[in-house]
C-alpha positions in Angstrom: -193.0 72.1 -150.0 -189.9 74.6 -150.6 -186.9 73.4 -152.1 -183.9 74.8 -152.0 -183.2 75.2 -155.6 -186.8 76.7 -156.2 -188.2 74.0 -158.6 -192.2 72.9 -158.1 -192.5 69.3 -156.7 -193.3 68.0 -160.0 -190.2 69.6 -161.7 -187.0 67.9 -162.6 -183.4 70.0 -162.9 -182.2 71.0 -165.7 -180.8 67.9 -168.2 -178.4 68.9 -170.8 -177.4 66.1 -173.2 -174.4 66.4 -175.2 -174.3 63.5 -177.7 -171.3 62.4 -179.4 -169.2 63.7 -176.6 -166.6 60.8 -177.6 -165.0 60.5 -180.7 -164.0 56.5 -180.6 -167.6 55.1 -179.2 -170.4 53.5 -181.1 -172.6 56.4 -179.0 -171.7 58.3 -176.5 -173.5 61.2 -174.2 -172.3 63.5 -171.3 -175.3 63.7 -169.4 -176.1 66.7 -166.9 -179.1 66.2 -164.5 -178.1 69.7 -162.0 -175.5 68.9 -160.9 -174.8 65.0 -161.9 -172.7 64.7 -164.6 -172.4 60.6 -166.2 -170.5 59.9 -169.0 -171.9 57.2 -171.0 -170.3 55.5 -174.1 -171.5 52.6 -175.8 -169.3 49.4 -177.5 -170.1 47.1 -180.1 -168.3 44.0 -179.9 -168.2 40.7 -181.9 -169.3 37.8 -179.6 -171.7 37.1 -176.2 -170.9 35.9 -173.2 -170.9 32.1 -172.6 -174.3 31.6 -171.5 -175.7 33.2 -174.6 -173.4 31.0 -176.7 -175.1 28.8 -179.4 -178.2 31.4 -179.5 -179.7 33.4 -182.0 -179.8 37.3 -179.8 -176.7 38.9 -178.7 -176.4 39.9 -175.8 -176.0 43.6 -173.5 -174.3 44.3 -170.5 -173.4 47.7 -168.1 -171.3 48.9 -166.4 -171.2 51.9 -163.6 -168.3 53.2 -161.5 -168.2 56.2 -159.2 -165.2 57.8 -159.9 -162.6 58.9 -157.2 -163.9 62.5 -156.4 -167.5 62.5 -158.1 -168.6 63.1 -154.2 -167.6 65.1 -151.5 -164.6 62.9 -150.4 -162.4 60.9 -152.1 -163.4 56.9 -152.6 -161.2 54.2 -153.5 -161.3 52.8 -157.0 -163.0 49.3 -157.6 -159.8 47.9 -158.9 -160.4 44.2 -158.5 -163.5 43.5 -156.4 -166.9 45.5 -157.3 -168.6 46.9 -154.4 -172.3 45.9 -153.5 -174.1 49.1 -154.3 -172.1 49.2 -158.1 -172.9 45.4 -158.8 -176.7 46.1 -158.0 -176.7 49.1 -160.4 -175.2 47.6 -162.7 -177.4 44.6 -163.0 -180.2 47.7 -163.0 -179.1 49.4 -165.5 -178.7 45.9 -167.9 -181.7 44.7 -166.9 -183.8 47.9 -168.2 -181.9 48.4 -171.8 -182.2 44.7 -172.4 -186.2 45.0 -172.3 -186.0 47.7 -174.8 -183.4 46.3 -176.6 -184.0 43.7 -179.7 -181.2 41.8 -179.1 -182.1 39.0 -181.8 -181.1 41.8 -184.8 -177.9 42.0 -183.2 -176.8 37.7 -183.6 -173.3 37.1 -182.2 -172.7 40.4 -181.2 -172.4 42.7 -177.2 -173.5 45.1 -176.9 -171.2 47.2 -173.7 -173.3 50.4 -171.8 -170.3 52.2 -169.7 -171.7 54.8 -167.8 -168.9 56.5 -165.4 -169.6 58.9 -162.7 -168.3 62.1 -162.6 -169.8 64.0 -160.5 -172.4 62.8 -157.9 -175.8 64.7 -156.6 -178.5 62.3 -157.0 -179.9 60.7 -159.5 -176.7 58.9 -160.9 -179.0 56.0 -162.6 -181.6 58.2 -164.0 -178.6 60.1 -165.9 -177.1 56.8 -166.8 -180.3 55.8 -168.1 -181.1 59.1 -170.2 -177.1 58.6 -170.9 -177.4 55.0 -172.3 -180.4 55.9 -174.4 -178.9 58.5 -176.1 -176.0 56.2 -176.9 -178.3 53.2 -178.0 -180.1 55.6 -180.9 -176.7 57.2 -181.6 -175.2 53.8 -182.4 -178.3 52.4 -184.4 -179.2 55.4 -186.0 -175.9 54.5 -187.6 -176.4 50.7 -188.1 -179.2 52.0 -189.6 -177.6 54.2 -192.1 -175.0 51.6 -193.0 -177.5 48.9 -193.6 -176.6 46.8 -191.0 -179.5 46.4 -189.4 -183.2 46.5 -191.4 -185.6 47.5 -188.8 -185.5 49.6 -185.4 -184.7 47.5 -182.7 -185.0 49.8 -179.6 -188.0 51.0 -177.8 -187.7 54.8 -176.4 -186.8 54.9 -173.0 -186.6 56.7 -170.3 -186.4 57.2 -165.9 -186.6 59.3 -163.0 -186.2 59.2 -159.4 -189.2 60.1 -156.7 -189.1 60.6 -153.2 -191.3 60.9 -150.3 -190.9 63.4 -147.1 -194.3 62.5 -145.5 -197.9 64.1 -146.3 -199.3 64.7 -149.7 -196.2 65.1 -152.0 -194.1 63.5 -153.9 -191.1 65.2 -155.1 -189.3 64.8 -158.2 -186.2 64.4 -159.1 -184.0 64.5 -155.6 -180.9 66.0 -155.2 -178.2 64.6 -153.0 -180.0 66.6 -150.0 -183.3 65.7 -150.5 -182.7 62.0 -151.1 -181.0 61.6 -147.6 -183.8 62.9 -146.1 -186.3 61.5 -147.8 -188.8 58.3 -146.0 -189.0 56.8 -149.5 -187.1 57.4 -152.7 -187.5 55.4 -155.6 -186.1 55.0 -159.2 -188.7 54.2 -161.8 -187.7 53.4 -165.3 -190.6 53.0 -168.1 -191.4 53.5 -171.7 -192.6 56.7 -173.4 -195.4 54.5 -174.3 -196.4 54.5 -170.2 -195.3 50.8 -169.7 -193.2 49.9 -166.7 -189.8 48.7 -166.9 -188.5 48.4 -163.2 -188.9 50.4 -160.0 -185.8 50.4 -157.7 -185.9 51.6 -154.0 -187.8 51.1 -150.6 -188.7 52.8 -147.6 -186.1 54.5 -145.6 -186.7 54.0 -141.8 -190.3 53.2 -141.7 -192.9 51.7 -143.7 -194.5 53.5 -146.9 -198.3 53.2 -147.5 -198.9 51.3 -150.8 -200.9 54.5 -151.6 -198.5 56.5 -151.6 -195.8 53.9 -153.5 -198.5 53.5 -155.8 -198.4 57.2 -156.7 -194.7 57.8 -157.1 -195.0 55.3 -159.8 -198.0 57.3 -161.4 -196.1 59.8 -161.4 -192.9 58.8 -162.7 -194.3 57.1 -166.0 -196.3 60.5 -165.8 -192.5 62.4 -166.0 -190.9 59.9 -168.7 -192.5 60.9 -172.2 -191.2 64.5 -171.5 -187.8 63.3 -171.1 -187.3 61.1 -173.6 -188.9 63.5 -176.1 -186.0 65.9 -174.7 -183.1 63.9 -175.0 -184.5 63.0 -178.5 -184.3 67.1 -179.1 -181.0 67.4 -177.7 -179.6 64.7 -180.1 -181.4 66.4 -182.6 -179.1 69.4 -181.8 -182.0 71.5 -179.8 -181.2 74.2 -177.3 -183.3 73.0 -174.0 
């Protein structure tokens, strides 16, 4: 299948991560996935919510906003009531850096994953994955350093997103374009190790054969190694 920007099926766009990009954050990252751009920054803050009160881990939470022009119109700001689609990334995007995330090194303490939209063509969650990733080794590398914290408490990490136009191939990667005319895209978040984190998405006006979900997952864990070990070399100050 032809794509419009001439990458292989198999071949994600270009990711440039800038770490650091903030000077006041525990970890920061401006991530570049084509042409997605997230900003990421990461907060340490004494405390946990209620329902972690009275327990030994701390506790992590994210949150995601679209800002106003990130697409091709303008959208309102969430100001007092979070929409549906930024609640349920939100909870996504906790749910996968708490499973890589020793939170019982970190007693009494949040940590706070802000990953703001700036500019929207796909992929937003995989860039705010690869975003908060960065920010998490950022923040304990230096925890680290300080002898906060004895032992590594974060497992390498990683996603991508896969879609499905009918036949044989899965494509990798969508932008904007080719996720709204996709039959299936998915999201699949995993380890470098191969383990499976979460997958997030669906069929898109008709059913999708378990085969064929079955190998969009195979081949997203297949992707993530690659990508963490880039962002890793990026932080590292590589050239990509």
């Amino acid at each position: 299948m032809n794509r419009k920007d001439g990458r292989a099926p198999n071949e994600h766009r270009l990711l440039k991560v800038t770490p650091a990009y903030l000077d006041y954050a525990e970890g920061s990252a401006l991530v570049e996935l084509g042409k997605t751009r997230v900003l990421v920054a990461l907060s340490l803050t004494p405390g946990v919510p209620r329902h972690m009160q009275g327990k030994r881990s701390g506790w992590l939470m994210a949150e995601y906003n679209l800002l106003p022009r990130s697409t091709t119109s303008r959208s309102q700001r969430e100001r007092y009531k979070l929409g549906g689609r930024t609640q349920e990334v939100q909870r996504f995007l906790g749910r996968a850096f708490r499973a890589v995330v020793d939170l019982e090194m970190l007693p009494n303490q949040t940590i706070v994953i802000d990953a703001d939209v700036i500019q929207a063509d796909g992929g937003t969650r995989v860039a705010s994955i690869l975003g908060g990733y960065a920010s998490l080794v950022q923040a304990f590398d230096a925890l680290v350093k300080k002898g906060k914290i004895d032992d590594w408490p974060l497992t390498e990490l990683g996603a991508i997103s896969l879609g499905w136009k009918g036949g044989e191939e899965i494509l990798v990667d969508l932008d904007a374009g080719e996720d709204d005319g996709a039959y299936a895209d998915l999201t699949v978040v995993g380890t470098a190790e191969g383990e499976l984190i979460e997958v997030h998405g669906g069929g898109e006006g008709r059913p999708v054969p378990r085969a064929v979900f079955e190998k969009m997952i195979d081949e997203g864990l297949r992707q993530i190694p690659a990508l963490v070990a880039e962002v890793h070399k990026q932080l590292a100050g590589g050239v990509s």
